[in-house]
C-alpha positions as CSV (number, residue, x, y, z in Angstrom):
1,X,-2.1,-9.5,-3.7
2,X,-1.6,-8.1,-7.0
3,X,-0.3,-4.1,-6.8
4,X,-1.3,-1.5,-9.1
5,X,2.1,0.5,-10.1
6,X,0.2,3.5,-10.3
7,X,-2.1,5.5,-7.1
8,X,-5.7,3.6,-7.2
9,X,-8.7,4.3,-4.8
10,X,-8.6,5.2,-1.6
11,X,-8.7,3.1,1.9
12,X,-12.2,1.7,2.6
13,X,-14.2,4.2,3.6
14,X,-13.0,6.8,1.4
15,X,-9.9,7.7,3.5
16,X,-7.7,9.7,1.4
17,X,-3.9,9.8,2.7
18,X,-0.6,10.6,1.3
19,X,2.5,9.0,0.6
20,X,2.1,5.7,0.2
21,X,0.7,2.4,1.9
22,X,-0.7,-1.7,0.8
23,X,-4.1,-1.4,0.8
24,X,-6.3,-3.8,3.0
25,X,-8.1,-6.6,0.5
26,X,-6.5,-6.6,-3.0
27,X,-7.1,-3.2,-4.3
28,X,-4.2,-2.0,-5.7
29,X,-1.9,1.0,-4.0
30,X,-3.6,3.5,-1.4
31,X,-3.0,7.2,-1.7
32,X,-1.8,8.5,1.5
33,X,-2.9,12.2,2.8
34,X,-5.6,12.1,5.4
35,X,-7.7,14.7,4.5
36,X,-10.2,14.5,7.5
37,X,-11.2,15.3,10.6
38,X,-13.2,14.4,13.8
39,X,-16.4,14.9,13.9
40,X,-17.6,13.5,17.3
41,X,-14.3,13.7,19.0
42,X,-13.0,16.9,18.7
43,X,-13.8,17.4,22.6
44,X,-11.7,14.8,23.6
45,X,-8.9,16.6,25.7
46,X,-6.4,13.6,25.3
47,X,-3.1,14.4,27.5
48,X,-5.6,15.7,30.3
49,X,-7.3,12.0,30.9
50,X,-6.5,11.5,34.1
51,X,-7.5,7.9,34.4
52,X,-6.4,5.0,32.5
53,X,-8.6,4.2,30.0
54,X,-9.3,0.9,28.1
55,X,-10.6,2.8,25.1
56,X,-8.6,3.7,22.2
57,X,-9.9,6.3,20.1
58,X,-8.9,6.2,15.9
59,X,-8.7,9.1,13.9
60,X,-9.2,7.3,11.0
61,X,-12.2,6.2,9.1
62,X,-14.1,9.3,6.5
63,X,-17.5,10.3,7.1
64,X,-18.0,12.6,4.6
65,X,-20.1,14.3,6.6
66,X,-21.5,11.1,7.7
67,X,-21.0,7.4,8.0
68,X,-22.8,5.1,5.8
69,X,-23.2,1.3,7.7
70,X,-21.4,-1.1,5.5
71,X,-19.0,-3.7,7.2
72,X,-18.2,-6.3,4.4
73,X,-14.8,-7.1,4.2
74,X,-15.2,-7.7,0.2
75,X,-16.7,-3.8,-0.1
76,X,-14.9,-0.9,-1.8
77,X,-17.4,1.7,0.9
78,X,-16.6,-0.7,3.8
79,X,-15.9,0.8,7.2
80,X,-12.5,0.6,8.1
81,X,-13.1,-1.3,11.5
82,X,-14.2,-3.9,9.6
83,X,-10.4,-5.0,9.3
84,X,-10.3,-5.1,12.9
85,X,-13.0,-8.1,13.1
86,X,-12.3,-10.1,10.2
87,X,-9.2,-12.9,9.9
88,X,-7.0,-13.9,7.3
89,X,-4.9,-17.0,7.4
90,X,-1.6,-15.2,8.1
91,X,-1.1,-11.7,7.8
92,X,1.8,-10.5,5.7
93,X,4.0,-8.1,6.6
94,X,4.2,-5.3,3.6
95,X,7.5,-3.9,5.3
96,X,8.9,-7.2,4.7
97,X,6.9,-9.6,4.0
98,X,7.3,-12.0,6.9
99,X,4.9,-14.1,7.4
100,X,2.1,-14.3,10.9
101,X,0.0,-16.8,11.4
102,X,-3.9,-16.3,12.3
103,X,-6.3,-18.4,11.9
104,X,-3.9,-21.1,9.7
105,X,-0.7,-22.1,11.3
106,X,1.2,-21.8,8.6
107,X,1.7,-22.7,4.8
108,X,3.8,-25.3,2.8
109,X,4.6,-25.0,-0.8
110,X,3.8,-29.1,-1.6
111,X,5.7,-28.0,-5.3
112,X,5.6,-25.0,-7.5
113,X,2.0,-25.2,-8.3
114,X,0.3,-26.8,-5.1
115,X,0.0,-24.7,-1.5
116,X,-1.5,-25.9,1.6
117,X,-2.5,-24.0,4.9
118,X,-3.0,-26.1,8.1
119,X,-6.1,-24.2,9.9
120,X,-6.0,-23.9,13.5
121,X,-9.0,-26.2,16.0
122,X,-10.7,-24.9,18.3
123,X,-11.6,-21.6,17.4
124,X,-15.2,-19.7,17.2
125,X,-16.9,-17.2,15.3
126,X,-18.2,-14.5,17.4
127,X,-21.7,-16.4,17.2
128,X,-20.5,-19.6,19.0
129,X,-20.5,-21.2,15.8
130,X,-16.7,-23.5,15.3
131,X,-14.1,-22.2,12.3
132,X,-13.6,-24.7,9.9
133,X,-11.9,-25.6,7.2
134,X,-14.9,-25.8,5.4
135,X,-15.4,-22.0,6.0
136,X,-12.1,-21.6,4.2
137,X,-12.7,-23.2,1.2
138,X,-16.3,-21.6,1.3
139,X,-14.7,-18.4,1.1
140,X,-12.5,-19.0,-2.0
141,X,-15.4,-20.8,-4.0
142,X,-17.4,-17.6,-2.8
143,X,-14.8,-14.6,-4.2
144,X,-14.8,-17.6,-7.7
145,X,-19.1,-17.5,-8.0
146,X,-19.1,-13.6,-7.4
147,X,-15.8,-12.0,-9.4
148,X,-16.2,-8.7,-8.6
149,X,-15.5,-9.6,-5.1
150,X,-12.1,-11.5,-6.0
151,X,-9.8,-8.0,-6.0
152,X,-6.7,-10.0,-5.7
153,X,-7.6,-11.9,-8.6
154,X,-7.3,-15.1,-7.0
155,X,-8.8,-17.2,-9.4
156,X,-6.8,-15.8,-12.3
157,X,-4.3,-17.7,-10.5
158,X,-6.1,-20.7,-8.6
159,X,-7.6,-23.4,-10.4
160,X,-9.3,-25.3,-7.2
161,X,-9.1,-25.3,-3.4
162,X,-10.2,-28.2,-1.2
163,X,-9.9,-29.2,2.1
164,X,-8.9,-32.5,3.9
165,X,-9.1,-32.6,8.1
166,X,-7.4,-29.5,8.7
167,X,-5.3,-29.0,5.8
168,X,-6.7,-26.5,2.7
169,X,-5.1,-27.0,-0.4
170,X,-4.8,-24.4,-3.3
171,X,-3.8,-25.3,-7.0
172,X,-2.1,-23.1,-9.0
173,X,-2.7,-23.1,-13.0
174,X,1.1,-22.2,-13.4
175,X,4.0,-21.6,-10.6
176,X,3.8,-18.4,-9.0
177,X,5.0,-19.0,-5.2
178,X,4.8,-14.7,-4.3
179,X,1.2,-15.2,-4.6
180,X,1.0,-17.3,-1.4
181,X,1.1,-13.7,0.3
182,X,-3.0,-13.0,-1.5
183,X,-4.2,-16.1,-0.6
184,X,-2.8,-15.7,3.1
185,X,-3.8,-12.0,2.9
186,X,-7.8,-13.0,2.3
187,X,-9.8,-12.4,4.4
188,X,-12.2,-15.4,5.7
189,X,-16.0,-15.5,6.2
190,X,-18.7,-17.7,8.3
191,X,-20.2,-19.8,5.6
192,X,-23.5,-20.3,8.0
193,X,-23.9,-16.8,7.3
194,X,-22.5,-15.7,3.8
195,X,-24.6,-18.7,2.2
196,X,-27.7,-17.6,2.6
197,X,-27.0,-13.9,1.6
198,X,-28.5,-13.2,-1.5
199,X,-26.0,-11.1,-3.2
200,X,-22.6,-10.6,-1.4
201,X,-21.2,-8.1,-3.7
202,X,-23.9,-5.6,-2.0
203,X,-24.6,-7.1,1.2
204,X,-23.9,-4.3,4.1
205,X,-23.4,-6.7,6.9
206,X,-24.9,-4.9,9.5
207,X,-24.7,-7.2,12.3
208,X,-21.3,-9.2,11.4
209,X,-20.5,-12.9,12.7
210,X,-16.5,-12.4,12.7
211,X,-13.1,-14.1,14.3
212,X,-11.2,-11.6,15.1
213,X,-10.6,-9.3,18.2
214,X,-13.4,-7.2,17.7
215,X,-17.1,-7.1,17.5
216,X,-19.5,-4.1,16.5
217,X,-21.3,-2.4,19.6
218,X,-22.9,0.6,18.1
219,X,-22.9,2.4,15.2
220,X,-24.6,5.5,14.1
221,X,-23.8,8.4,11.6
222,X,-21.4,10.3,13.3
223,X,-19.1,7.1,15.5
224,X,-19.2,3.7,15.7
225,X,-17.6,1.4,18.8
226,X,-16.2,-2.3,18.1
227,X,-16.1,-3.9,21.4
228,X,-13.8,-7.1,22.5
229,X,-14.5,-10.3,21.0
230,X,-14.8,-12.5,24.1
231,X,-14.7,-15.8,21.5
232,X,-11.8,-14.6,19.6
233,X,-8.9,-17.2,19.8
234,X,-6.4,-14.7,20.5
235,X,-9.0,-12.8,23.5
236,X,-6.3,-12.8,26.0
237,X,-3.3,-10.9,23.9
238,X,-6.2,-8.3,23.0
239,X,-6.1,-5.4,25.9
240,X,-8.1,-2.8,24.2
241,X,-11.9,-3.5,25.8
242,X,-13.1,-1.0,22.9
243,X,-12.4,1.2,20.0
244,X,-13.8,4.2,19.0
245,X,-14.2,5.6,15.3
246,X,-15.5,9.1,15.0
247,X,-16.2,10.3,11.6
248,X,-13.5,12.3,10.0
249,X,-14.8,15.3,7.8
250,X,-11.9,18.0,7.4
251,X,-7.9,17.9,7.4
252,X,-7.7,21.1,9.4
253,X,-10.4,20.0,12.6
254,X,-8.3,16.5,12.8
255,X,-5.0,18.1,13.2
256,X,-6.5,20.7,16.2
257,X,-8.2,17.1,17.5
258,X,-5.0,15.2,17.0
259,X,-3.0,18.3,19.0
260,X,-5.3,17.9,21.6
261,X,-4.8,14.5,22.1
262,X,-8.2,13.8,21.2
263,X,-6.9,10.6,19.8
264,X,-4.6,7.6,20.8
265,X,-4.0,6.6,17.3
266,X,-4.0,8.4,13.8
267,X,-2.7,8.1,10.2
268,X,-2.4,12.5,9.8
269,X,0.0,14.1,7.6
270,X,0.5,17.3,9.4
271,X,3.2,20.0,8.7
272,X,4.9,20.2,11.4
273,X,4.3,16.5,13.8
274,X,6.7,17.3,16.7
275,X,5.0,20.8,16.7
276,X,1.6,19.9,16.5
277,X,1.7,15.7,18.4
278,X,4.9,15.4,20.2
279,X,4.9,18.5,22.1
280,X,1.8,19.1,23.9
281,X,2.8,15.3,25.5
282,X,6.2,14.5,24.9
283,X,6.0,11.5,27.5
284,X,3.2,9.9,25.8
285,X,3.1,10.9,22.2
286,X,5.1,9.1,19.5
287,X,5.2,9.1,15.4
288,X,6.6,6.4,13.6
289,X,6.5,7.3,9.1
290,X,8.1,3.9,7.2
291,X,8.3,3.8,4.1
292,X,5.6,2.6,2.5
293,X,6.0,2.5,-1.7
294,X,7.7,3.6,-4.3
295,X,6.8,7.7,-5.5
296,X,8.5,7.7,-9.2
297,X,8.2,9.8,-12.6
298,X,6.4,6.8,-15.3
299,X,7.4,8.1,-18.4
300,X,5.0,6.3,-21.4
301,X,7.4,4.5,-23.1
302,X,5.3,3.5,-26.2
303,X,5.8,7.7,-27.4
304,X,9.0,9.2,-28.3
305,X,11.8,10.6,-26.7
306,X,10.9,8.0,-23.5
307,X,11.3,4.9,-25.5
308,X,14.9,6.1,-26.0
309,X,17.1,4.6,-23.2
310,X,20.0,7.7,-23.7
311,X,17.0,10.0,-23.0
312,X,15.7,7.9,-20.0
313,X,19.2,7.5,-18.7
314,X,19.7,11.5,-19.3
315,X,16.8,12.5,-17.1
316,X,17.4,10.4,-14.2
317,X,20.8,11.8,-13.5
318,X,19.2,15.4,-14.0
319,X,17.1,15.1,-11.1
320,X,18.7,15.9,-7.2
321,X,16.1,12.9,-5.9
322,X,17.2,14.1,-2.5
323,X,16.0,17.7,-3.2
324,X,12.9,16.8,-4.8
325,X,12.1,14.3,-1.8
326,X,12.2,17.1,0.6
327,X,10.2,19.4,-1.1
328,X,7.6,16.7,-1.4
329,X,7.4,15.7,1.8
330,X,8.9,18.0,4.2
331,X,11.6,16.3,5.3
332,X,9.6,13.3,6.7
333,X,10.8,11.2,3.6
334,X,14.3,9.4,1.7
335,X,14.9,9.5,-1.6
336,X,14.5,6.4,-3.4
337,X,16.8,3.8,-4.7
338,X,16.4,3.1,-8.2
339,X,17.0,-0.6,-7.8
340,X,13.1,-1.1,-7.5
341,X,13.0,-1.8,-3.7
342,X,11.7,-0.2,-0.8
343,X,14.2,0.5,2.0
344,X,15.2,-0.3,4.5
345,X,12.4,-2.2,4.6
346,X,14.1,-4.7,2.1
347,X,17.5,-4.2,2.7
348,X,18.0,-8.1,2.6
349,X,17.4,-8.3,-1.4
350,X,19.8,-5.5,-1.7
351,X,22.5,-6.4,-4.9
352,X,25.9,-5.4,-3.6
353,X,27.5,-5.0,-7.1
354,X,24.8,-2.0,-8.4
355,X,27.1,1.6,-7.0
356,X,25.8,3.4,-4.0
357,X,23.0,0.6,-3.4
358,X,21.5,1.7,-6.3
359,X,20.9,5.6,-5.6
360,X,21.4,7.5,-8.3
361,X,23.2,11.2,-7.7
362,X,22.7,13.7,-10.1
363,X,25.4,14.4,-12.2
364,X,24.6,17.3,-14.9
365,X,27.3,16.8,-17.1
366,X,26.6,12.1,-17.2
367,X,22.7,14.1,-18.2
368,X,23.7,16.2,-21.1
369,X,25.8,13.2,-22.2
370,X,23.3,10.7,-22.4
371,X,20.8,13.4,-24.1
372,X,23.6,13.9,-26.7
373,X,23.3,10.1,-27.5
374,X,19.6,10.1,-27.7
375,X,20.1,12.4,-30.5
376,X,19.3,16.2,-28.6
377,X,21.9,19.4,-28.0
378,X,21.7,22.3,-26.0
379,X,20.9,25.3,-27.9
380,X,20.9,28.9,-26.1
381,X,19.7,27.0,-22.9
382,X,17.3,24.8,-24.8
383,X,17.5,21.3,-25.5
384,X,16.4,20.6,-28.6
385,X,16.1,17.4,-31.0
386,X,17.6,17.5,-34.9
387,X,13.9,19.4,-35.5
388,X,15.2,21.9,-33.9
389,X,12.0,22.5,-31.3
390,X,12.8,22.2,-27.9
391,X,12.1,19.2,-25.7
392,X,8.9,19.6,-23.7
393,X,6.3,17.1,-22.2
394,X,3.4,17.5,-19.5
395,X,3.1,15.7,-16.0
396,X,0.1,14.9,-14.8
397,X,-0.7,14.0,-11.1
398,X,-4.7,13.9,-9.2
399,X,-6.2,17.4,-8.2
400,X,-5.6,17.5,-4.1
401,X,-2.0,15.4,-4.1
402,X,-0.2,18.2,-2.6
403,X,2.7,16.3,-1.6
404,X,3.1,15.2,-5.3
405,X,1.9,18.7,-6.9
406,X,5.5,19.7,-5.0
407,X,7.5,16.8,-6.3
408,X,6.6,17.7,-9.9
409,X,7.0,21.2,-9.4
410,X,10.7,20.2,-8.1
411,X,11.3,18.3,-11.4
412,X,10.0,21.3,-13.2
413,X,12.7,23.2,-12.1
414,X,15.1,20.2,-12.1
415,X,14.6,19.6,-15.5
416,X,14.2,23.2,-16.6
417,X,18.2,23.6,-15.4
418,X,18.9,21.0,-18.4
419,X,16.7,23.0,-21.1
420,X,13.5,20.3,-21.0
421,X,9.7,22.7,-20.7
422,X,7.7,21.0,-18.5
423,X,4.1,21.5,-17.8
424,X,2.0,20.3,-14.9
425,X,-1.3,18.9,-15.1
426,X,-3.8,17.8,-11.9
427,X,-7.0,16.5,-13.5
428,X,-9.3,14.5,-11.4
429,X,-8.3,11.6,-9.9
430,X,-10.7,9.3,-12.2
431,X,-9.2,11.3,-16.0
432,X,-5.5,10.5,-14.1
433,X,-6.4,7.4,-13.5
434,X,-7.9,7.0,-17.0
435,X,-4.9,8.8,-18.7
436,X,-2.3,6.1,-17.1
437,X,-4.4,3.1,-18.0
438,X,-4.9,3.6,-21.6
439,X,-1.8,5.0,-22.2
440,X,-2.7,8.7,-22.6
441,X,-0.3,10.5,-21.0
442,X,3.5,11.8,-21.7
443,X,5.2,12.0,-18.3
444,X,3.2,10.8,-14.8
445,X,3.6,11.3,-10.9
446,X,2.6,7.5,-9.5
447,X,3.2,4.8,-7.0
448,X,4.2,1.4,-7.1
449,X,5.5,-1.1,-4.7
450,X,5.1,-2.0,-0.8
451,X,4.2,-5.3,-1.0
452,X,6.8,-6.4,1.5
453,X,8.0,-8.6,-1.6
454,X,10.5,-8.0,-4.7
455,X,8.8,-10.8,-6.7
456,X,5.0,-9.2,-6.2
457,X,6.4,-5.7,-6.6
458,X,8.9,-5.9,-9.7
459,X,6.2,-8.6,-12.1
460,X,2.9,-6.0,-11.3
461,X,5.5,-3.1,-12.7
462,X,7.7,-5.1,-15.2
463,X,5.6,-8.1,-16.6
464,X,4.6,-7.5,-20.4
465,X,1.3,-9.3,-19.3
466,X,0.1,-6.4,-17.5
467,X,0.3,-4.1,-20.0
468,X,-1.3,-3.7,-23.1
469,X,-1.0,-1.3,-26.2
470,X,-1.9,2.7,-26.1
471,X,-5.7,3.2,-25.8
472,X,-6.2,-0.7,-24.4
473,X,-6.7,-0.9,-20.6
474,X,-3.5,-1.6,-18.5
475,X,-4.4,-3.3,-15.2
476,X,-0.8,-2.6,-14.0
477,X,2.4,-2.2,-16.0
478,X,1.2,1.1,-17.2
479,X,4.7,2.6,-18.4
480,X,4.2,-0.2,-20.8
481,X,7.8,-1.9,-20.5
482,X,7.9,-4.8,-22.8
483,X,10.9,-7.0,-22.6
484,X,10.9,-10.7,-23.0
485,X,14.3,-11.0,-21.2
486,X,12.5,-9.2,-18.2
487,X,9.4,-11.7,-18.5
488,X,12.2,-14.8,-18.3
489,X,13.6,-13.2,-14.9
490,X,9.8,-12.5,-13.5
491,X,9.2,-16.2,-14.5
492,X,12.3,-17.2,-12.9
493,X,11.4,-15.5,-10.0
494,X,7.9,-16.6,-9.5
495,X,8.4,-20.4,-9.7
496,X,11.5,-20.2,-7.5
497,X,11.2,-21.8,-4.1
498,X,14.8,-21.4,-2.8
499,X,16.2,-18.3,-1.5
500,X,19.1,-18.8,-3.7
501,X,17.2,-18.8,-6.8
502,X,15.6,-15.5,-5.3
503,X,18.0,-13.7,-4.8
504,X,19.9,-14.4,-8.0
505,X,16.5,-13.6,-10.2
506,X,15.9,-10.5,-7.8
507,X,19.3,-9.3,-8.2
508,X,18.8,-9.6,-12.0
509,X,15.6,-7.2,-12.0
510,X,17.8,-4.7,-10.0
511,X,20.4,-4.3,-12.5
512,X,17.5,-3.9,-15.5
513,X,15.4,-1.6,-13.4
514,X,19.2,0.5,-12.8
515,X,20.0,0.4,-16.4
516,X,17.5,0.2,-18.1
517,X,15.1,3.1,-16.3
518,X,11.8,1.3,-16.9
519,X,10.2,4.3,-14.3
520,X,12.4,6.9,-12.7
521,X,12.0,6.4,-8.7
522,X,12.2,9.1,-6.9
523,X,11.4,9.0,-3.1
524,X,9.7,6.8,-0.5
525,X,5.7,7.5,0.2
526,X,5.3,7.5,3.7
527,X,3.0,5.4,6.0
528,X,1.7,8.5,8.4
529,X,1.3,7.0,12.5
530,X,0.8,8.8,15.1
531,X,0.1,6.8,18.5
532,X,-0.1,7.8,21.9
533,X,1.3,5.3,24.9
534,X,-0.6,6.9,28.1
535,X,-2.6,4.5,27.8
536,X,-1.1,1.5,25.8
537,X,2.3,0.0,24.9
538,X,3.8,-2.1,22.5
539,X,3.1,0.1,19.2
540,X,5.4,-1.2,16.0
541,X,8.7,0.6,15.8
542,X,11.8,1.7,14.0
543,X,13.1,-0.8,16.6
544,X,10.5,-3.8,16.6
545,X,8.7,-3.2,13.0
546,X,6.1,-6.5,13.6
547,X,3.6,-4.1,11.2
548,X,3.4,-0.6,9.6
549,X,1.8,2.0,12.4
550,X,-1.6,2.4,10.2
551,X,-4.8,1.9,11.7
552,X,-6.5,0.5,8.4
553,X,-6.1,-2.6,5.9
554,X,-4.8,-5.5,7.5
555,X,-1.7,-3.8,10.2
556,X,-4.5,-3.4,12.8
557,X,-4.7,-6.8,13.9
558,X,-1.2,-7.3,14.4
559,X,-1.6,-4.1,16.5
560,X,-4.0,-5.0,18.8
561,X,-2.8,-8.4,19.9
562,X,0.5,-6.8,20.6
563,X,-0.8,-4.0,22.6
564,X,-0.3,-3.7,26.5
565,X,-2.1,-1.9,28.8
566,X,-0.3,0.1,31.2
567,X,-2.4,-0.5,34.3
């Protein structure tokens, strides 16, 4: 799927998090701070169960108060179980990017421009009804007849899909092999039932046919309960009889609930996690925080002083990236690379030549050097250009992103050390969100990255065709970096099939993205799990990383086929 290099909507359901995470069906980046709580669970007394239970309780989904019913998979207000029942072909992996199969076996690139998927026989959808090929290609023609379900953009890219026995074939209009990971990623629908639904953009799907592990039991405003899907082809790796979702309401409520063990799985950022999960069950409870994305300082480069690569160059080595990481996120958190990738997660693509692998250190005196070269001097503990006024620009960041209200607030003082004024600005997360699109802002807190792949990651941030000029729309891109030797190496990359050629194209972008400064990275956003094993075992790891620990977009049903229970 294509990623947004810049913090877009919310998890479905309106789940706001921190840090940084993929989000579940072709909407950009999440934001990452779980500001909710329990609303039906906060009785729940956790560590005090006494008897195993089959049940696994998310802290999760937003009720705000109260949840509305909506379980299509192609819904921006979708419930967030709604993942859990639905398949794709293969999920991806965004920590990186290996491939799983689902409900296709797998996927051959025929040439550049033509994929196929082999779909599995025998399966059923949760109706008794057999999964088909048919259903596949249903679904594809489906997102083409109603855009505003196609959030990947898949037909931007696809020009036809057909199907022949049990092979589905996709054409692509031009070579772009990372995109096998959105049409893998998509999510696939009954056509017996999606054909006769009058209008699927706004269809609620309150009684879903489905594939996957789960199916709903109940549902009413304040929890609803997905039971085991008996016909699911994978039924017997799925140990989890049910799952409970109680609306979340209020940050403060879900971190007393989540103390009290009141669930067995959460995505919380709380101040203190050892304090407040580990301790009151040390045997059983268990936090795992990858990183998920890329947290970095877009500077507009279509207004001066950014477009000056001296003055680009002269604030990166000003910043202590490892200071401003910890202030962020307490510690939980590394600073980032400036290579563009996402480690470790991608260690593999990592360019052995670039110093340090590609962490920059700050180094005051390499800053006021590069400054000097862009044309500015310190004056009485001011840096000012040949005008004589002092260098100042503003930062803005959404209202509510503490973590990043902290960051900026780092730089501040950062920058202030070097004789650069900088303000801070939190306007609501639609004028931010406004303000990086069209171009109207000076310096920006955002996210980009966590795709699980260099190729997906580097073209939504880098490609000139994502861009567009000050006061046009900018559906990524929005640092506005315009470079036709970069477009060659994202073409390069996108039509390459080999590792080889890869790796050569990927090391390329790492040396433009290190010299060149096209955003100034700063520290990994965080994927937030917390998970409890009294009951269940086989959670992803540092040590066995099959999926990121979230219970939303498309990790969970990795996570509950690989699930044991202990009794």
């Amino acid at each position: 799927m294509k990623l947004t290099p810049f913090r877009t909507p919310s998890p479905p359901g309106g789940q706001r998090a921190r840090g940084l995470t993929r989000a579940a069906a072709g909407v950009a980046l999440l934001g990452l701070s779980v500001t909710a709580c329990a609303g039906g669970a906060s009785s729940t007394t956790g560590p005090s169960r006494s008897a195993a239970s089959t049940t696994l309780t998310i802290g999760v989904d937003n009720g705000s108060p109260t949840f509305q019913e909506n379980f299509n998979p192609y819904s921006p207000s979708q419930r967030i179980g709604t993942t859990y029942m639905y398949e794709p072909l293969e999920f991806v992996n965004p920590l990186n990017g290996a491939y799983t199969p689902f409900l296709a076996t797998g996927h051959q690139w025929v040439n550049s421009t033509t994929l196929t998927f082999t779909i599995r026989s025998g399966m059923k959808w949760s109706n008794g009804q057999p999964i088909t090929p048919a259903d596949v290609v249903f679904t594809f023609d489906l997102l083409k007849k109603y855009p505003a379900l196609d959030g990947a953009g898949i037909w931007s890219h696809v020009t036809s899909v057909t199907a022949s026995g049990q092979v589905v074939t996709f054409t692509f209009s031009s070579p772009d092999v990372p995109f096998a990971q959105s049409i893998a990623g998509t999510l696939i629908l009954p056509q017996s039932v999606w054909s006769k639904v009058p209008n699927p953009a706004t269809f609620t799907n309150s009684a879903p046919v489905v594939s996957g592990p789960y199916v709903l039991s109940s549902f009413t405003p304040n929890q609803y309960v997905l039971k085991k899907n008996p016909r699911c082809w994978q039924a017997a790796q799925v140990a989890a009889t049910a799952l409970k979702f109680p609306a979340l309401t209020g940050n403060t409520t879900s971190q007393l609930v989540l103390s009290r063990g009141g669930y067995d799985w959460a995505t919380l950022f709380v101040p203190s996690v050892t304090k407040t999960w580990v301790n009151p069950a040390p045997r059983y409870h268990h936090y795992w925080f990858p990183p998920g994305g890329v947290i970095a300082l877009f500077l507009n480069l279509a207004k001066a002083p950014f477009n000056n690569l001296h003055f680009r160059l002269g604030l990166s080595y000003a910043l202590n990236r490892g200071l401003i990481a910890t202030q962020a996120e307490n510690g939980y958190v590394h600073p980032a690379v400036q290579t563009g990738l996402l480690l470790p997660n991608e260690q593999k693509w990592v360019d052995a030549a670039i110093p340090n692998g590609g962490l920059i250190s700050q180094n005051l005196p390499a800053a006021k050097a590069q400054f000097a070269k862009a044309g500015f001097t310190e004056r009485n503990g001011k840096l000012v250009g040949r005008n004589g006024q002092q260098v100042a620009f503003t930062i803005i960041l959404p209202s509510g992103f503490s973590d990043w209200l902290r960051g900026a607030q780092a730089i501040l003082s950062e920058l202030g050390h070097v004789g650069i004024a900088v303000r801070i600005q939190t306007p609501q997360y639609g004028a931010y969100y406004s303000d990086m699109s069209s171009g109207g802002y000076q310096g920006a807190i955002a996210a980009y990255g966590g795709s699980g792949s260099p190729a997906i990651d580097m073209n939504s941030l880098l490609s000139s065709t994502f861009t567009a000029p000050l006061g046009k729309p900018a559906g990524s891109n929005s640092e506005r970096w315009s470079s036709p030797a970069t477009d060659a190496l994202l073409s390069r990359l996108l039509s390459a099939t080999s590792t080889q050629a890869q790796q050569a194209a990927v090391n390329a972008l790492q040396e433009v993205m290190y010299t060149r400064i096209p955003v100034v990275s700063l520290w990994y956003g965080a994927t937030w799990g917390e998970y409890s094993t009294q009951n269940f075992t086989g959670w992803p790891s540092a040590s066995n990383p099959y999926a990121p620990p979230a219970p939303y977009g498309s990790a969970p049903l990795m996570i509950v086929t690989h699930l044991v229970a202990r009794h």
